[in-house]
C-alpha positions in Angstrom: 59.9 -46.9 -3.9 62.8 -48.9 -5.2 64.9 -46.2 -6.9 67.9 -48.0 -10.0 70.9 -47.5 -7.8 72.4 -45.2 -10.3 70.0 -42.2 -9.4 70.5 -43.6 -5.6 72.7 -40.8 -5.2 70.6 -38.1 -5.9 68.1 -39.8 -3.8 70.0 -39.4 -1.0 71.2 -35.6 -1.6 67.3 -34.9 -1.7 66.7 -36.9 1.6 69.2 -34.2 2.7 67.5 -31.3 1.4 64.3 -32.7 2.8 65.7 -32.1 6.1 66.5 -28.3 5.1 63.1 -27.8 3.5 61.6 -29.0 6.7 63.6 -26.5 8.8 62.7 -23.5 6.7 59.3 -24.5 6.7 59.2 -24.4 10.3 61.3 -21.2 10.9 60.4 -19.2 13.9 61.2 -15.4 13.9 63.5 -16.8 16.7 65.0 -19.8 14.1 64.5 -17.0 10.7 68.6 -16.5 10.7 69.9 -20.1 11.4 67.3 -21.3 9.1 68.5 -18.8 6.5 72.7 -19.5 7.0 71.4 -23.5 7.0 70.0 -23.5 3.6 72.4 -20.6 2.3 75.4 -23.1 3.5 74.3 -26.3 2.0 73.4 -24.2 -1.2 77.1 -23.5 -1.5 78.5 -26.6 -0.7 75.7 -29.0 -2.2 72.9 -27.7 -3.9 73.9 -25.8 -6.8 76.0 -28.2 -7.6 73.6 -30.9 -7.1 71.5 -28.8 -10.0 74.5 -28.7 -12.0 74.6 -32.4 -12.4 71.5 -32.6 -12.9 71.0 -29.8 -15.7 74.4 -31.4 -17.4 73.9 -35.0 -17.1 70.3 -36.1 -15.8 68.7 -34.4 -18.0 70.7 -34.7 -21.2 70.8 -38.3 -20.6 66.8 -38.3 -20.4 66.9 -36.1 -23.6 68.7 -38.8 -25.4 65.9 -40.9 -25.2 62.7 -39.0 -24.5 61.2 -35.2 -25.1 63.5 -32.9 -23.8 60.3 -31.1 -23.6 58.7 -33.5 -21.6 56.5 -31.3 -18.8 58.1 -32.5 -16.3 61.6 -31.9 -17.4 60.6 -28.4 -18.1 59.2 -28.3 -14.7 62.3 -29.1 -13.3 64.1 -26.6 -14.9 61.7 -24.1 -14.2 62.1 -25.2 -10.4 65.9 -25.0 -10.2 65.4 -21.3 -12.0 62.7 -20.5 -9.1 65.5 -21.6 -6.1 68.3 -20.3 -7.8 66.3 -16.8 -7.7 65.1 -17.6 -3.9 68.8 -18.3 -2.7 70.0 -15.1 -4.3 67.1 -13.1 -2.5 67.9 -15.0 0.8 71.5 -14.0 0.7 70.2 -10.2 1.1 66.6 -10.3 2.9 65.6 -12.8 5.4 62.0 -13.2 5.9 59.5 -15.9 7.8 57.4 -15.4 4.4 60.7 -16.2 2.1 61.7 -19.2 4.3 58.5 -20.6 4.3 57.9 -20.7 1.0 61.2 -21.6 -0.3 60.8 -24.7 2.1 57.5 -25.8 0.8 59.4 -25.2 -2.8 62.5 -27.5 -2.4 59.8 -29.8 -0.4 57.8 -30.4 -3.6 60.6 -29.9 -6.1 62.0 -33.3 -4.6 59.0 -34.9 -5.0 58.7 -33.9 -8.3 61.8 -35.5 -9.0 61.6 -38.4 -7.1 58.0 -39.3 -7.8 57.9 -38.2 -11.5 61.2 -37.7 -13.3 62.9 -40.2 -11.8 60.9 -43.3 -12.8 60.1 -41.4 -16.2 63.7 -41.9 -16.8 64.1 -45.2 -15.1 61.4 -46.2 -18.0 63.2 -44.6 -20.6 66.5 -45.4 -20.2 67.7 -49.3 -20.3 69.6 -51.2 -17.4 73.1 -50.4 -19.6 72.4 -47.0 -20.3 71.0 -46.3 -16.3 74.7 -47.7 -15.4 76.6 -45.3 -17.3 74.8 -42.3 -16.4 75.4 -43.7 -12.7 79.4 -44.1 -13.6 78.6 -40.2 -15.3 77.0 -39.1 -12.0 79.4 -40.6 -9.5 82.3 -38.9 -11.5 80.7 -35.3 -11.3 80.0 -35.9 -7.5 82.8 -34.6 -5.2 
């Protein structure tokens, strides 16, 4: 799917997270630990804020022009609430049950966005207003 190049960023942030949802997934009680520091690690340096952008300018943006209510924007939400919670848990208590399950949770979230909200706002938004919420979301980006 041909994503507007100014939500090509998150794209590839979620092609990464992809990769860590795929490792929890698979965790072994041999891999349970490295699985665990992995995702805990890129939560710190890249998730959280990834969610941050998100929460403070994907989504307002979308809310400009559509229903911030929209099911799938609540879904969202709901889903960065649900990982937030899981990553806090993880810190303290590593389990084959909590891995695999917050895998197959950030596995789906990033198809939710990339299959749903993304072209919902891609549809909403026009070509100028996608470029300056790109501008927005390469400034926020480290």
């Amino acid at each position: 799917m041909k994503r507007h190049p100014a939500l090509a960023p998150l794209s590839r942030d979620h092609q990464h997270t992809l990769a860590i949802a795929q490792r929890l997934r698979r965790a072994t009680p041999a891999t349970a630990e490295q699985a665990a520091a992995g995702f805990l690690a890129a939560w710190e340096l890249e998730e959280k804020l990834h969610f941050r952008i998100e929460e403070e300018i994907l989504l307002p943006a979308y809310a400009a022009h559509g229903d911030p209510g929209h099911p799938v924007v609540v879904r969202v939400l709901l889903d960065h609430l649900s990982i937030r919670c899981d990553a806090e848990l993880l810190a303290s208590e590593v389990s084959l049950q909590r891995l695999h399950a917050l895998g197959e949770r950030l596995a789906l979230h990033v198809r939710l966005e990339e299959h749903e909200l993304f072209p919902l706002i891609e549809r909403s938004l026009t070509a100028a207003e996608l470029s300056v919420l790109g501008d927005r979301l390469l400034a926020a980006a480290p």
